[in-house]
C-alpha positions in Angstrom: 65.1 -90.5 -37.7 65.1 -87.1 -38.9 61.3 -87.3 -40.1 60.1 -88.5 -35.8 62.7 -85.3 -34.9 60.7 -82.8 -37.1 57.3 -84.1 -35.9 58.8 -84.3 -32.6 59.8 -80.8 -33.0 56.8 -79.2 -34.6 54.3 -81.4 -31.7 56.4 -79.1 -29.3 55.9 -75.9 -30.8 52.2 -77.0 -31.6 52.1 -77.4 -27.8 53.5 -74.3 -26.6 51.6 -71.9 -28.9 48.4 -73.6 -27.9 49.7 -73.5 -24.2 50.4 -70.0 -24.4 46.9 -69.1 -26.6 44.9 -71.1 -23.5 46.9 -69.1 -20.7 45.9 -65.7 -22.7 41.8 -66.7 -22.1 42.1 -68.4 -18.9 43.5 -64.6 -17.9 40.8 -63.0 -20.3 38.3 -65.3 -18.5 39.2 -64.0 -15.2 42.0 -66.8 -14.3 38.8 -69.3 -12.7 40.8 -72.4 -10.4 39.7 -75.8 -12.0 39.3 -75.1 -15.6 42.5 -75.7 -17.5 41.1 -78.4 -19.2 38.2 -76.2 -20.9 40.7 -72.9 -21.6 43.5 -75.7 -23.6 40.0 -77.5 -25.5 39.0 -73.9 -26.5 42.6 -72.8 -27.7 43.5 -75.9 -29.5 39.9 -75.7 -31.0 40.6 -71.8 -32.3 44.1 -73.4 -33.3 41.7 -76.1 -35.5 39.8 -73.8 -36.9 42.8 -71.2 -37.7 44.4 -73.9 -39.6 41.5 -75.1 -41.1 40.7 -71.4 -43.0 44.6 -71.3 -43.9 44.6 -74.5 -45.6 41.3 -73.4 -47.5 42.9 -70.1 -48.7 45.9 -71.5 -49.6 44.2 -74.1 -52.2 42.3 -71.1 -53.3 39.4 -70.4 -51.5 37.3 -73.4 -53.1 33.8 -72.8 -52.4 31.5 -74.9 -50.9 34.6 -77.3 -49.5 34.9 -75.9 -45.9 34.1 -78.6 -44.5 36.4 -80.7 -46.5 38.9 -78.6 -44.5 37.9 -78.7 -41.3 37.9 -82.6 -41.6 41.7 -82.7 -43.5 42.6 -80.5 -40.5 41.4 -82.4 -37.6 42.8 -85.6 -39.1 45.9 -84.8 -39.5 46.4 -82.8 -35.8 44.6 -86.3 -34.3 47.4 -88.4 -36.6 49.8 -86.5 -34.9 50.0 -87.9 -31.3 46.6 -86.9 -30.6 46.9 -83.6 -29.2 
């Protein structure tokens, strides 16, 4: 129902931003042929990370739990649909 439409929704908008982010360095890296795969891996890893730091300020900056985060993070984008 509503809660597959949302996720739905948000996968989507997930998608384009890193789309957009990957299309930004494959132009930074001079546009190479072939290597789409590499430029979308490096976006949606700076998207990781980016999320990863946002979650950890959020709860407060909790020291020594980084890593904590990076894992929550990378969990829950694999959980949904395995970007």
């Amino acid at each position: 129902g509503d809660d597959n439409n949302a996720l739905s929704q948000t996968k989507q908008g997930l998608d384009q931003a890193i789309r957009e982010q990957a299309y930004f360095l494959w132009q930074r890296g001079g546009s190479p042929h072939g290597r789409a795969v590499e430029f979308w891996d490096r976006a949606r890893q700076q998207h990781l990370r980016e999320s990863a730091y946002l979650l950890w300020q959020q709860e407060g900056c909790p020291e020594g739990r980084a890593d904590e985060y990076w894992s929550r993070t990378c969990a829950f984008e694999n959980s949904s649909g395995n970007l």
